[in-house]
C-alpha positions as CSV (number, residue, x, y, z in Angstrom):
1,X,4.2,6.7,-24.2
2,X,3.0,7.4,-20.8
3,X,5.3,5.6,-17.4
4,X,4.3,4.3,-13.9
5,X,6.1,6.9,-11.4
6,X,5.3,4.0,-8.8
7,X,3.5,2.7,-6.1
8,X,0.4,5.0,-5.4
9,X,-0.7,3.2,-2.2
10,X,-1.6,-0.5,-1.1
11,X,-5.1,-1.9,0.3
12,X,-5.2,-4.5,3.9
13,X,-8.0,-5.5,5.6
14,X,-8.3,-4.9,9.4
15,X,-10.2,-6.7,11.9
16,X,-10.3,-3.9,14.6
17,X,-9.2,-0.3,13.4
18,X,-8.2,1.0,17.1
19,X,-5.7,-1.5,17.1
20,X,-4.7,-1.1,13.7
21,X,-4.1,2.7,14.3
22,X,-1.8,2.1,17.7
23,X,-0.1,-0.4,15.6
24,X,0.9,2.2,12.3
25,X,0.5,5.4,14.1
26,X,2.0,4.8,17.3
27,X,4.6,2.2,16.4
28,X,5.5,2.7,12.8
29,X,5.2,6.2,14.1
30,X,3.3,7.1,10.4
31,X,0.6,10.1,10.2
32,X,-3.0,9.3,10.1
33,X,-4.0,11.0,7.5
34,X,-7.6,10.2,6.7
35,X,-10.2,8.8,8.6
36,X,-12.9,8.5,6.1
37,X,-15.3,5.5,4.7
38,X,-15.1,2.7,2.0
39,X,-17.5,4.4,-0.7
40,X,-18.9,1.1,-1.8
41,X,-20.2,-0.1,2.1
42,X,-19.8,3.1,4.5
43,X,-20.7,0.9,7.1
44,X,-17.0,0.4,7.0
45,X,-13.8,2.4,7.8
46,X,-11.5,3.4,5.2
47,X,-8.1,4.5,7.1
48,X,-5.0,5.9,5.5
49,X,-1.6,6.3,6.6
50,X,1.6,7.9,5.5
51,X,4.1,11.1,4.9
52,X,2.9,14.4,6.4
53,X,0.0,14.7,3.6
54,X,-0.3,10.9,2.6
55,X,1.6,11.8,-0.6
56,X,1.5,9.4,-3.3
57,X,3.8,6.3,-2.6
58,X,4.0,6.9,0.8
59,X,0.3,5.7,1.6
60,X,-1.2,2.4,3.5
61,X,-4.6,1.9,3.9
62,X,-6.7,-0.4,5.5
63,X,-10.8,-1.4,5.6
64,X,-12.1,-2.6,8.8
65,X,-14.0,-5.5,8.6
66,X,-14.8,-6.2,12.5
67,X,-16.5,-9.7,11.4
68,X,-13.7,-10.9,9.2
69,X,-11.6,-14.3,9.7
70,X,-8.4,-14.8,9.8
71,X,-5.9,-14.9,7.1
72,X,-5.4,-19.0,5.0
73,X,-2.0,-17.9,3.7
74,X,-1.7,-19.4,-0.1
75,X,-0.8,-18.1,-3.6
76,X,-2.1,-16.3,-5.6
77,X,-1.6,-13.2,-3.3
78,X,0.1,-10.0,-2.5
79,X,2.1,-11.4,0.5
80,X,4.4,-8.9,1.6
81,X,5.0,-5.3,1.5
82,X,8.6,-3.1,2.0
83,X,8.7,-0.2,3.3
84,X,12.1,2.1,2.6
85,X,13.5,3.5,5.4
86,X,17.2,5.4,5.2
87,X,19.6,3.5,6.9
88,X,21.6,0.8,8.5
89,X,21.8,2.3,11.5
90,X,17.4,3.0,10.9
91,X,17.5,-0.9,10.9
92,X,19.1,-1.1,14.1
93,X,17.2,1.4,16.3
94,X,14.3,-0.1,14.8
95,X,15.3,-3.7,16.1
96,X,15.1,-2.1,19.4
97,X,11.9,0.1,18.8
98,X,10.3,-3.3,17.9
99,X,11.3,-4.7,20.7
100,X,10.4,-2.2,23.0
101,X,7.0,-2.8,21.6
102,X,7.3,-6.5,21.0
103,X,6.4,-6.4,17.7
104,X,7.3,-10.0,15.9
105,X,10.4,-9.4,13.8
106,X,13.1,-11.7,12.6
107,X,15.8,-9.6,13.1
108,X,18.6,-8.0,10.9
109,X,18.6,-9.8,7.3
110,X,18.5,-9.9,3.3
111,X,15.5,-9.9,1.3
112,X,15.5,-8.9,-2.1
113,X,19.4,-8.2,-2.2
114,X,19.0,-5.7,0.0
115,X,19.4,-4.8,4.4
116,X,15.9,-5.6,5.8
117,X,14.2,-6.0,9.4
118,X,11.6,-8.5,8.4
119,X,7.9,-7.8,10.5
120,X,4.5,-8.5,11.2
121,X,1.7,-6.2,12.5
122,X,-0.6,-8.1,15.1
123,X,-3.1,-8.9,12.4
124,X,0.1,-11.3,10.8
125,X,0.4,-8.8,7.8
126,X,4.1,-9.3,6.6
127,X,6.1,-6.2,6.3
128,X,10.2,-5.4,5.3
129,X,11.9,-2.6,6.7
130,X,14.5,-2.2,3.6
131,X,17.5,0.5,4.2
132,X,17.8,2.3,1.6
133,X,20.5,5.3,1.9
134,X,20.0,6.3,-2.0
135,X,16.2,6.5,-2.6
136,X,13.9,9.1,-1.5
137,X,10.4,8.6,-2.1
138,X,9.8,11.5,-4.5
139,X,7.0,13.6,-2.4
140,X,7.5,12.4,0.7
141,X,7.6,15.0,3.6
142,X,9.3,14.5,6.9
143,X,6.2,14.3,9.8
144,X,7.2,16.4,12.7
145,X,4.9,15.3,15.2
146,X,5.9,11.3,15.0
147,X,7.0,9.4,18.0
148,X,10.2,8.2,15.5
149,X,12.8,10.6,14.8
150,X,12.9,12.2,11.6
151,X,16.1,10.0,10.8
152,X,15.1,6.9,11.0
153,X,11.2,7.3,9.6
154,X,9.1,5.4,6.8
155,X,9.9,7.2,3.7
156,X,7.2,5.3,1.8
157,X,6.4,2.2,0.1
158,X,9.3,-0.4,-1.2
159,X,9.2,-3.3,-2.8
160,X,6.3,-5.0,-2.8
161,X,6.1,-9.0,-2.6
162,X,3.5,-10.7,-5.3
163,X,3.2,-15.1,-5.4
164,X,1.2,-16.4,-7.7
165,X,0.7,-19.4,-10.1
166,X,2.1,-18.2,-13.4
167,X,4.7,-16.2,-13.1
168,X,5.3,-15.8,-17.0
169,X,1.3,-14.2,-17.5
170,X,2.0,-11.5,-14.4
171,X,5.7,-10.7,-16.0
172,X,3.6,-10.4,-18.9
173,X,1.5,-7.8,-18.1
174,X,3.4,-5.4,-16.3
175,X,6.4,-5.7,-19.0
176,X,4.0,-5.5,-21.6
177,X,1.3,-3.1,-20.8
178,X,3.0,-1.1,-18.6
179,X,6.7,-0.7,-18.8
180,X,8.1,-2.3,-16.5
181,X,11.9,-3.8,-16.1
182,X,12.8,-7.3,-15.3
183,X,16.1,-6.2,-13.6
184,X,16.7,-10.0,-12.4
185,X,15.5,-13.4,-12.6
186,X,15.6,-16.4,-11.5
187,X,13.7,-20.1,-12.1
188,X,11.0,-19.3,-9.7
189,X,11.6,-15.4,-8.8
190,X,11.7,-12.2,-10.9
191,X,12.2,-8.6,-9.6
192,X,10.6,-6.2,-11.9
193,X,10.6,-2.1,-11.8
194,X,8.9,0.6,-13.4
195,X,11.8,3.3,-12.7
196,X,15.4,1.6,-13.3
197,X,17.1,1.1,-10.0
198,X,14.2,2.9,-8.2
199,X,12.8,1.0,-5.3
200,X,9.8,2.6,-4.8
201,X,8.4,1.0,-8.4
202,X,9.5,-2.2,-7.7
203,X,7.7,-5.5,-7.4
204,X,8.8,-8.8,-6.3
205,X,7.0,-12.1,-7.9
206,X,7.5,-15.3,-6.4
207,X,6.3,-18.4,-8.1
208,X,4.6,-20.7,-5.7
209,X,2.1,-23.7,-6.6
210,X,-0.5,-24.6,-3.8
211,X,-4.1,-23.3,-2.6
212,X,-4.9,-20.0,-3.5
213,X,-4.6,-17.4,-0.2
214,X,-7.9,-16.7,1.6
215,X,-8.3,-13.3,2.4
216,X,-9.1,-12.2,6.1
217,X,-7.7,-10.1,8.5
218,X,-4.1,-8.8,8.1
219,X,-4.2,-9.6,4.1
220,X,-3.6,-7.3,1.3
221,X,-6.4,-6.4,-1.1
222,X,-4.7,-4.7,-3.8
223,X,-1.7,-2.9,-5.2
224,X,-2.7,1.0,-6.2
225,X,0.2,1.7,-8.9
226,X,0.7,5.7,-9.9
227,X,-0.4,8.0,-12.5
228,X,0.6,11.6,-12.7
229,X,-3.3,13.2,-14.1
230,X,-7.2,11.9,-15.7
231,X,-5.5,11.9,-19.4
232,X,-2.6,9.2,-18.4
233,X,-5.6,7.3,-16.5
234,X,-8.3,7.2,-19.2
235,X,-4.8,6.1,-21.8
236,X,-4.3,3.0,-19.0
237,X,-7.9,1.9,-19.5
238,X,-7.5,1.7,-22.9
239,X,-4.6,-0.4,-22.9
240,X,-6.1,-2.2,-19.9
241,X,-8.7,-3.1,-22.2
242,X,-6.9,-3.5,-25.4
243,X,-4.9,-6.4,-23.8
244,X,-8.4,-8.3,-22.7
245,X,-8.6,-7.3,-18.9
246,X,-11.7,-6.5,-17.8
247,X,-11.7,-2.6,-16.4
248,X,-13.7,-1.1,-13.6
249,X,-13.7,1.6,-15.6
250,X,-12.7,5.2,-14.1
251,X,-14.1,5.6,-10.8
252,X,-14.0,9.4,-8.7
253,X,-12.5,8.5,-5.4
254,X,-12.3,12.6,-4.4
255,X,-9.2,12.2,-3.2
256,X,-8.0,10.4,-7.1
257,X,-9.6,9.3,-9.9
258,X,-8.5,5.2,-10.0
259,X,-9.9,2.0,-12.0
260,X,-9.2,-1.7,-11.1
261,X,-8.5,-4.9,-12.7
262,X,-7.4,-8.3,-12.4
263,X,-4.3,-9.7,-14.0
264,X,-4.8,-13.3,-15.1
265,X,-3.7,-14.8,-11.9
266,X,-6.3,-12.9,-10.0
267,X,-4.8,-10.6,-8.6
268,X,-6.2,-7.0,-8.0
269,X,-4.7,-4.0,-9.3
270,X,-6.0,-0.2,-8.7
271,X,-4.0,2.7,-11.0
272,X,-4.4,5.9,-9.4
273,X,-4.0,9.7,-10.2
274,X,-1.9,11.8,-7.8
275,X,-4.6,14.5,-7.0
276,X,-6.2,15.7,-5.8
277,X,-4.9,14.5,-2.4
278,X,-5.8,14.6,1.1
279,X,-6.0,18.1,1.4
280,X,-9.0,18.7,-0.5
281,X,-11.2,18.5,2.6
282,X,-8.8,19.0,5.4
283,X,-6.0,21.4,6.7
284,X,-2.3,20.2,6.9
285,X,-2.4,20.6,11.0
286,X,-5.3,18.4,11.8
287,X,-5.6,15.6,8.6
288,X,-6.7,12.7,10.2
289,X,-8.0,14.0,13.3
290,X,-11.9,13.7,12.0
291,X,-14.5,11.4,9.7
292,X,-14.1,13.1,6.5
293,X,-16.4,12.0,3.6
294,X,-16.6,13.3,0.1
295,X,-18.8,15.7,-1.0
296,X,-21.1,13.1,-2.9
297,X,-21.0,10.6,1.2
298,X,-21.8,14.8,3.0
299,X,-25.1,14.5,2.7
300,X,-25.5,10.8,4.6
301,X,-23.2,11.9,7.5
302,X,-25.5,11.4,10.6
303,X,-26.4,7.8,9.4
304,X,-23.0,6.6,8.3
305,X,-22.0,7.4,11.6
306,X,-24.1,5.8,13.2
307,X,-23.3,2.8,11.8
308,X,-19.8,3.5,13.0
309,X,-17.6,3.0,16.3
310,X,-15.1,6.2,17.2
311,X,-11.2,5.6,17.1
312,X,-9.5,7.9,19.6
C-alpha cells in the first residue's frame, strides 16, 4: 500500500501579485520560483514560491485575481497554514524581522503544542511560523540569494489548519483512504499525520459550526498533498473513486501530473506527483525571473501576455 510523503504545495488567491511577491519574496525572504499562468484562464497569474527549486513541500502558490473581494471568514475552509522554520531563536529574529516590516503578528506563542509566531500577509491570509529544531523538510535546499539568513529560513510547509462542519467525515477520509494518523484529539479538534511525528504531513482540523467561508482575496484554495510518480497517482484515483468522491481525473500540469476532489465537507483537495519540477523549462540561476508556460500554453505566448501586467 502506497503512503503520502506530505504536503506537495498549497493554493491562495491574490488580489494584486506585485504586492503578493514583496510580501513572500522580499519578506518571507522565499525564492520565486515560477512565474507562469493558471492553465484553466491564462488571463491569470499562477505564482509559486519556495526552496531554491520549489521542491515538493516547500511550495506556496497563489492566482491573482485583480477583481476579487475580500475574504468572509467562515467554516468549511482551509484557514491557516504553518510554515517550519528551525528554531527558537528563528522565532525571535523573526519577531523583529516582522516588525521591521510591520507585518501583523501576535507575537511569541503555542499553536498546535508547538513554539509559533502567529502572522498575516496584507491580503489577511493567516500563517504560523512553527520552530521546529528536529524536522527537515525532506528536499528542501538552502536559497543563497534570500534577504534571510540561511539559519533562520522557511524550510517548507507545516502544519496546515482545516475547519469544517463534520469533523468525523474529514477524519474519515484521510484515515481511511489515505493513511493518515490521528496522533491526538480532542471534542472539537484532531491533529492527524501522514508520517508519525513528522510535521511536514500534518493537518490540523478544527470543528466549527457557522456560515461557510467565502473565498476572496488572501484565502486558501486547496491543499496539494504528495505522491512520489504517475503509478501512485492513477492508484489514488482509484481509491478516490472507490470511496464515492468525485475525481478530476489525472490532469498534466508540466510541472506534475495532479487530480482534485472534494471531501464531503467541501473542501478541495489536489494530489500531486513530485516531477517533473520546476526545472523542466528553466535553469537553477534564473527560475522565476521570466513568464514560463508549458509547452502545450508556447504557442499562445504573445496573447496571453497581453492579457497580462509585468511584476518586476
Amino acid at each position: 500500500m502506497y503512503t503520502i510523503p506530505g504536503h506537495h504545495h498549497i493554493s491562495m488567491i491574490t488580489k494584486n501579485a506585485q504586492q503578493n511577491n514583496r510580501f513572500y519574496r522580499d519578506i518571507l525572504g522565499l525564492r520565486r520560483v515560477k512565474i507562469t499562468v493558471n492553465q484553466d484562464d491564462t488571463s491569470m497569474y499562477h505564482l509559486f514560491y519556495g526552496d531554491k527549486t520549489g521542491s515538493p513541500g516547500t511550495e506556496l502558490s497563489f492566482f491573482e485575481i485583480p477583481l476579487v473581494g475580500r475574504t468572509h471568514r467562515g467554516t468549511n475552509s482551509i484557514t491557516k497554514i504553518g510554515l517550519i522554520v528551525p528554531s527558537m531563536e528563528s522565532l525571535h529574529y523573526w519577531v523583529k524581522r516582522f516588525d521591521e516590516f510591520g507585518v501583523k503578528h501576535e507575537g511569541i506563542a503555542t499553536y498546535s503544542n508547538r513554539p509559533a509566531l502567529l502572522f498575516e500577509d496584507e491580503e489577511g491570509l493567516r500563517m504560523a511560523l512553527l520552530a521546529a529544531p528536529n524536522t527537515k523538510v525532506q528536499y528542501w535546499e538552502t536559497h543563497e540569494k534570500s534577504s534571510v539568513p540561511v539559519e533562520h529560513q522557511i524550510q517548507g510547509m507545516g502544519t496546515v489548519e482545516i475547519t469544517v462542519k463534520n469533523m468525523g467525515k474529514l477524519i474519515r477520509t484521510l484515515t481511511e483512504i489515505f493513511g493518515y494518523k490521528v496522533s491526538a484529539q480532542t471534542e472539537s479538534t484532531a491533529l492527524l499525520q501522514s508520517i508519525h511525528d513528522e510535521m511536514f504531513g500534518e493537518i490540523y482540523i478544527v470543528e466549527q459550526d457557522g456560515p461557510s467561508e467565502k473565498p476572496g482575496r488572501g484565502s486558501i484554495h486547496h491543499l496539494a498533498i504528495r505522491v512520489k510518480n504517475d503509478e501512485e497517482l492513477a492508484y489514488w484515483d482509484e481509491q478516490v473513486k472507490m470511496r464515492g468522491f468525485v475525481s478530476s481525473g489525472i490532469v498534466d500540469r508540466f510541472y506534475f501530473k495532479s487530480l482534485y476532489f472534494r471531501e464531503s465537507n467541501g473542501i478541495l483537495f489536489e494530489i500531486a506527483t513530485d516531477g517533473p519540477g520546476f526545472l523542466r523549462d528553466g535553469h537553477i540561476d534564473s527560475l522565476g525571473e521570466q513568464l514560463d508556460l508549458p509547452d502545450f500554453l508556447e504557442p499562445k505566448r504573445v496573447e496571453i501576455t497581453a492579457k497580462l501586467k509585468p511584476i518586476i
